[in-house]
C-alpha positions as CSV (number, residue, x, y, z in Angstrom):
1,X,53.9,-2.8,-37.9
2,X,51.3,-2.7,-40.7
3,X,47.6,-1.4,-39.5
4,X,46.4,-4.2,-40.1
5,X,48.7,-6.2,-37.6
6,X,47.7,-3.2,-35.2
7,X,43.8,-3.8,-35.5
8,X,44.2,-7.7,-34.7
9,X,46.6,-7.0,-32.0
10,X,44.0,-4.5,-30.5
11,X,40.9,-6.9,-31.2
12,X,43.0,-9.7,-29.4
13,X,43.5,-7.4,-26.5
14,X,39.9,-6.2,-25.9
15,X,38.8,-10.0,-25.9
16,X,41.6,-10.7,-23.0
17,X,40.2,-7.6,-20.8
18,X,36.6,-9.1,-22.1
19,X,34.9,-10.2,-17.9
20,X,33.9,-13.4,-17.6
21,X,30.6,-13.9,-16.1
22,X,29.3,-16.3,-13.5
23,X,25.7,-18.1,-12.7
24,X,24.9,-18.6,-9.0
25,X,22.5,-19.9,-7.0
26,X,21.6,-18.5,-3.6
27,X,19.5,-20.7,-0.8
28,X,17.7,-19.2,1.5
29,X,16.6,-19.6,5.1
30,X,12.9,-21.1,3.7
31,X,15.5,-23.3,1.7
32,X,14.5,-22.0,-2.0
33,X,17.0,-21.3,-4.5
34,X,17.2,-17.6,-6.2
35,X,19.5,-17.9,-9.6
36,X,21.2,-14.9,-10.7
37,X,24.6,-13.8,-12.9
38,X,27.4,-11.6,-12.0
39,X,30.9,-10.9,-13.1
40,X,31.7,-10.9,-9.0
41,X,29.8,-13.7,-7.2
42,X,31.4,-12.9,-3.6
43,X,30.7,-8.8,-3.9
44,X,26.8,-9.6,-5.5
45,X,26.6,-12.2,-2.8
46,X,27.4,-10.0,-0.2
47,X,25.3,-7.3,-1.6
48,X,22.6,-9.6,-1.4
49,X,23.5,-10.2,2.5
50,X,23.1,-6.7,3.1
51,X,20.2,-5.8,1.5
52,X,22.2,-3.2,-0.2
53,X,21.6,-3.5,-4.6
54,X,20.3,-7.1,-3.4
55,X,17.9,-8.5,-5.4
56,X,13.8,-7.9,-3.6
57,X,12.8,-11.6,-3.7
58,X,15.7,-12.4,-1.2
59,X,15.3,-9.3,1.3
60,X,14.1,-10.8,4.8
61,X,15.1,-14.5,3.7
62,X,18.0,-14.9,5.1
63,X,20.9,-16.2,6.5
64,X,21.3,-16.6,2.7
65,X,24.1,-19.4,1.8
66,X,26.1,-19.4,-1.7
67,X,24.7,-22.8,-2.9
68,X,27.0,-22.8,-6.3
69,X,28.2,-21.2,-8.9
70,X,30.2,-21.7,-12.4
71,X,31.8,-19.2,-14.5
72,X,30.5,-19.4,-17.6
73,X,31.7,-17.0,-19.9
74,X,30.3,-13.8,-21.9
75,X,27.2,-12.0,-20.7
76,X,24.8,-13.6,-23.1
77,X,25.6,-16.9,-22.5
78,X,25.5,-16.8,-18.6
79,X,21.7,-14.9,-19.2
80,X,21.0,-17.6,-21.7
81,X,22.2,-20.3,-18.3
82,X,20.4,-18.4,-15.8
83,X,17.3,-18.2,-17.9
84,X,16.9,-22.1,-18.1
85,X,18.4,-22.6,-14.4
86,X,15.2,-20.5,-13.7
87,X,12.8,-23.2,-15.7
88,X,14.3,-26.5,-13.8
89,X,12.3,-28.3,-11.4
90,X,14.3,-27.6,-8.2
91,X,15.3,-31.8,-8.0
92,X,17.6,-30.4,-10.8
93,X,18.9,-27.5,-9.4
94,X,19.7,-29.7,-6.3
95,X,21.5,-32.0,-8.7
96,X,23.2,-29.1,-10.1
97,X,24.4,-27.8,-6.6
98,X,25.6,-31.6,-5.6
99,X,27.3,-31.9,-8.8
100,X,25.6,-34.9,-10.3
101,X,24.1,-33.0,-13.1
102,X,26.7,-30.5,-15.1
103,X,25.3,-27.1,-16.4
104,X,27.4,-27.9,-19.7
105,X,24.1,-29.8,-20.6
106,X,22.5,-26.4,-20.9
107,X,24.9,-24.8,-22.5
108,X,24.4,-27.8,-25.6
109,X,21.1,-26.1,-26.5
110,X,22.8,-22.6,-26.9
């Protein structure tokens, strides 16, 4: 095998063990929505639960509900998502959670 082969092989490899990352949104009991990213949505959510490396904004708000979420890929891009889910007027976010609005149309402007 020529290095050469090896390097591509190895480069192939570390993109396959690369995580995928996922957006979420949380409801509270209030009924706002707190957006976040994770490569784990069910341990971050339960961390959130808990209180335990939860996020501040959501201690004392519960029972907190998984609302949605979508993998969508590396790191950046799932910032990039959670960054813009942030800006929407919560009408969209609902439409987000109900699925009558796709988060694809966010990642266009990427």
């Amino acid at each position: 095998m020529s290095e050469q082969q090896s390097d591509l092989e190895s480069s192939e490899s570390s993109l396959n063990t690369e995580k995928l990352w996922y957006v979420y949104l949380i409801r509270t009991r209030s009924n706002s929505l707190y957006c976040g990213v994770t490569v784990d949505v069910e341990r971050r959510f339960k961390q959130h639960q808990t209180g335990k490396q939860g996020a501040k904004s959501l201690k004392g708000k519960g029972p907190l509900t998984l609302a949605w979420s979508e993998c969508i890929g590396n790191k950046r891009q799932a910032m990039q998502i959670e960054y813009r889910i942030k800006r929407l007027v919560k009408a969209k976010k609902e439409a987000l959670i109900q699925g009558k609005w796709q988060v694809t149309s966010l990642l266009d402007s990427i």
